[in-house]
N, C-alpha and C positions, 0 to 999 in steps of 0.2 A: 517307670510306668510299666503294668502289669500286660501283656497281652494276651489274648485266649489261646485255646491250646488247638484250634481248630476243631475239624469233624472230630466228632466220638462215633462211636460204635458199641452199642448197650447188645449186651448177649445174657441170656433168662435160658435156665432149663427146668426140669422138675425130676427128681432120680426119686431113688428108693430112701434116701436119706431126707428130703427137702427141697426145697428153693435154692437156687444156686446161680448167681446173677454177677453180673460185671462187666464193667465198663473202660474201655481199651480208647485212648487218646490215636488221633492221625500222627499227631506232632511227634517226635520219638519213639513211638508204639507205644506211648507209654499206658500201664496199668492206673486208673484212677481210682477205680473201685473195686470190690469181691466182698461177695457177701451170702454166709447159708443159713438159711431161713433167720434173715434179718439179724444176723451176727456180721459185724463191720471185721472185716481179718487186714484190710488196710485202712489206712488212714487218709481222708481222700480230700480234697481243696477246691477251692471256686472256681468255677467256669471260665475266670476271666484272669487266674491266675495262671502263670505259668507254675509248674511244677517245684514243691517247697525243695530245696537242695536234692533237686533230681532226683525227685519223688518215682519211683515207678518208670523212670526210662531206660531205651536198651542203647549199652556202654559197646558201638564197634567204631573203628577195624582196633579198638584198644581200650579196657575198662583204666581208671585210677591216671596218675601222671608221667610223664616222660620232661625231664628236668631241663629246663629251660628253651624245650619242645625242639629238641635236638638228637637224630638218631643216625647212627654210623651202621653203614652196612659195607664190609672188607674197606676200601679208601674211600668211599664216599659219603657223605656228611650232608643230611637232609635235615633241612629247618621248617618246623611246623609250624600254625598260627598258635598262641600265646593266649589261650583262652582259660589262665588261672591268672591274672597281673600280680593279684597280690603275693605270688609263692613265684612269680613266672615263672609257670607249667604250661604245659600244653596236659587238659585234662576230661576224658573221658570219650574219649574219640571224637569221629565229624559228621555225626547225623544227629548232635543230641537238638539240634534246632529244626531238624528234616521234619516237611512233612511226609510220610508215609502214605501210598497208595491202596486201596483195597483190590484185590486181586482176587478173593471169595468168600463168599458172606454166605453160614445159616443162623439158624437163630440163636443158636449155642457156640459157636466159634466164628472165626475171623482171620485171617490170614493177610498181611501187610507187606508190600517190597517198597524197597528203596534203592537208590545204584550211589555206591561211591565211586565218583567220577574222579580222575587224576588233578590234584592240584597242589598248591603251595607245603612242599614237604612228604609227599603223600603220591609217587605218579603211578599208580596204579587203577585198573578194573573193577571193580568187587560188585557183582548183584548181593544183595543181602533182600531174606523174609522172614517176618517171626509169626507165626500160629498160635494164635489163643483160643483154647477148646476147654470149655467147663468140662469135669468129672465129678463124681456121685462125692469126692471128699474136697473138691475144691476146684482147682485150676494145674491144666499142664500147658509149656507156652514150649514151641520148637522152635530152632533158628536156625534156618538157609542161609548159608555163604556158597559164593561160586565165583572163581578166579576168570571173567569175559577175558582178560587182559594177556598180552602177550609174554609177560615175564612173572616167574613166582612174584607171587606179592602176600605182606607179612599181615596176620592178622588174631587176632585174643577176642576172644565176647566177656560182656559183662553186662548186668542188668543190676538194677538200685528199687529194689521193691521195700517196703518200708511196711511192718508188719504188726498186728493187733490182735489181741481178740476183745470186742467190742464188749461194755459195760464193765471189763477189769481195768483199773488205775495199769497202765504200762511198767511204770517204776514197779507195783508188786510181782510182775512176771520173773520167770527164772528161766535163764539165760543158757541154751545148753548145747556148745560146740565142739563135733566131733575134728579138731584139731588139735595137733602134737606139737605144733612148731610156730612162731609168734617172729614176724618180720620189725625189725629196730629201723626206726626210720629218724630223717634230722629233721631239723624247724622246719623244713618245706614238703615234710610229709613222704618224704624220700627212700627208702631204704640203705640201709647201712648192713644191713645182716640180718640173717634168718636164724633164730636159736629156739631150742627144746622148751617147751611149756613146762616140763617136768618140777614141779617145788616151785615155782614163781605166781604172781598175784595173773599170768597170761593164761594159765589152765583153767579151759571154762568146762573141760569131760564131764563135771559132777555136776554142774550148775552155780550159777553164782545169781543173785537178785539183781534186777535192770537198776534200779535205784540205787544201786550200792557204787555204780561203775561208770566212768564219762570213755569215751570209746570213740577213738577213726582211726581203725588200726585192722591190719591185715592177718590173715593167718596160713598156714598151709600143712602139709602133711597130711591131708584131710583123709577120715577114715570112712573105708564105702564097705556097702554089703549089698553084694552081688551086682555089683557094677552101679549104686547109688551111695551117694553122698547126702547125710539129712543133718538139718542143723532144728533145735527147737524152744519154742519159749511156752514157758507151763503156769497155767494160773494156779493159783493157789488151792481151786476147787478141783483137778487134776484135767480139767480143759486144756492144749493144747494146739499149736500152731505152727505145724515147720514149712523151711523150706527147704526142698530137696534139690538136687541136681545129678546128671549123670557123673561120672567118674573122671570125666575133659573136664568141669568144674574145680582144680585142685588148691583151689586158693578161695578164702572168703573175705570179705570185709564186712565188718561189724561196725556202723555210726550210731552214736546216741545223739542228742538234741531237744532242747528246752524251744527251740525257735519254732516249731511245726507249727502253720496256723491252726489253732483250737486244739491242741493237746498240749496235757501239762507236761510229757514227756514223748519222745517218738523214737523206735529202733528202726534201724534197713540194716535187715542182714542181706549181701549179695554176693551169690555166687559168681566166684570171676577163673577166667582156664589161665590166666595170668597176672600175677601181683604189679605194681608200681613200675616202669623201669622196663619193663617186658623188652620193648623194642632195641634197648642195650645190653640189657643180662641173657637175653634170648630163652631165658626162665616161660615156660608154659606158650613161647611165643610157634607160632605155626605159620609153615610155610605153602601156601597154596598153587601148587602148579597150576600152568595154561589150562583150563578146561576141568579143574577140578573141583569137586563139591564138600563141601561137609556140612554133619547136620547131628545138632545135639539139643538135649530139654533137659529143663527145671518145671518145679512150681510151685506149689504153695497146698499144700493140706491141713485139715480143721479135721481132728478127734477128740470126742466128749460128749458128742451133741446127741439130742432122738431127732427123728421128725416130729412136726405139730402134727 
């Protein structure tokens, strides 16, 4: 049975460039919509669905899986809830069912908190907030964590935005990620190793066609200018759609998928600051002292277009 995703929150601006609109779910924070001057840049679902394979939601205190939801920290061995059965994973952290609070609303942005409170596997504090603020080329989203709790507690962001440009077939898009290194993972999606893209069918630097490729697979190494990481898919007409991330971003996942309601194909590429595993490789994983903050953005830009 499908449930709704709760409150929305529709945000409209008007720039130098266009219309620039979107719509931001309670439930996850998640992204439903974005759209400049009526170019769809996600792929968005019915009111009454929950979100298509974590359509547009934010992935904390951990993006991707941790193997059979079990993480050791020096002797101690914490067991989390089992929220993949069929791989038993524990996957995508533990707010993807939260609903998110609004804490400041204009008509152009949005700003949501949620508290991860200490529970099974997990005993720690964490205030978390994501900001969603339209810009003149699309969307920048920020994320608030902050350690209330009395001991470090371990924490990775991750977000699954799922990406378009509206009236192009998805399969003719071309595919274009700024990473070096391709993570080998086993039958439960796992990682086994991280190896060079270099000469293999994983280097996607020059672009490869969405059509050509089936993809749930991680990457890293990721290459930034000036402290940004940009990943991009290009239509045929030289229209484009990236998304970017700061430099704490250093790992991506790329999913393909036939299953998205109404599209004949659907990609999420998402920026994550730690691959699969995080919580046992300690790979990208961060450790938040008593009373500390951190705060980092991604987003999503559209170039090609005029204004009407």
């Amino acid at each position: 049975m499908n449930l709704p995703t709760g409150d929305q929150f529709e945000l409209e601006t008007t720039t130098s460039t266009g219309d620039v609109r979107a719509t931001i779910t309670a439930v996850a924070a998640g992204l439903r919509s974005l759209t400049i001057n009526g170019i769809d840049l996600v792929p968005t679902y019915a009111d009454d669905q929950t979100p298509p394979s974590g359509s547009g939601i934010v992935l904390v205190p951990w993006p991707n899986r941790i193997r059979d939801g079990v993480w050791r920290h020096g002797e101690q061995a914490y067991q989390l809830a089992i929220t993949e059965p069929a791989r038993n994973n524990a996957i995508h952290g533990l707010l993807r069912y939260t609903e998110y609070v609004p804490v400041e609303q204009d008509r152009d942005s949005v700003t949501l908190a949620a508290t991860i409170f200490p529970q099974l596997g997990y005993p720690f504090l964490v205030r978390t907030a994501v900001r969603y603020e339209l810009v003149s080329d699309g969307l920048k989203v920020t994320h608030f964590l902050e350690n209330v709790g009395g001991e470090p507690a371990p924490v990775a962001v991750g977000t699954h935005p799922f990406v378009k440009i509206g009236g192009v077939p998805t399969e003719e898009l071309v595919l274009r990620l700024d990473a070096a290194s391709h993570l080998e993972v086993d039958d439960r999606l796992l990682p086994t190793g991280e190896v060079p893209v270099d000469g293999t069918e994983w280097d996607f630097r020059e672009g490869r066609r969405v059509g050509d490729v089936e993809l749930d697979d991680a990457f890293g190494e990721v290459a930034s200018v000036d402290g940004v990481v940009e990943h991009t898919l290009v239509a045929p007409d030289g229209r484009s759609v990236s998304v970017w991330a700061d430099d704490e971003f250093a790992y991506v996942q790329v999913f393909t998928t036939e299953n998205y309601p109404g599209e004949s194909r659907a990609i999420a590429v998402e920026p994550m600051t730690a691959p699969a595993e995080a919580f046992n490789s300690g790979k990208g994983l961060r450790w938040l002292d008593p009373g500390e903050q951190w705060e980092l953005s991604w987003g999503i830009r559209f170039a090609g277009f005029t204004a009407e």
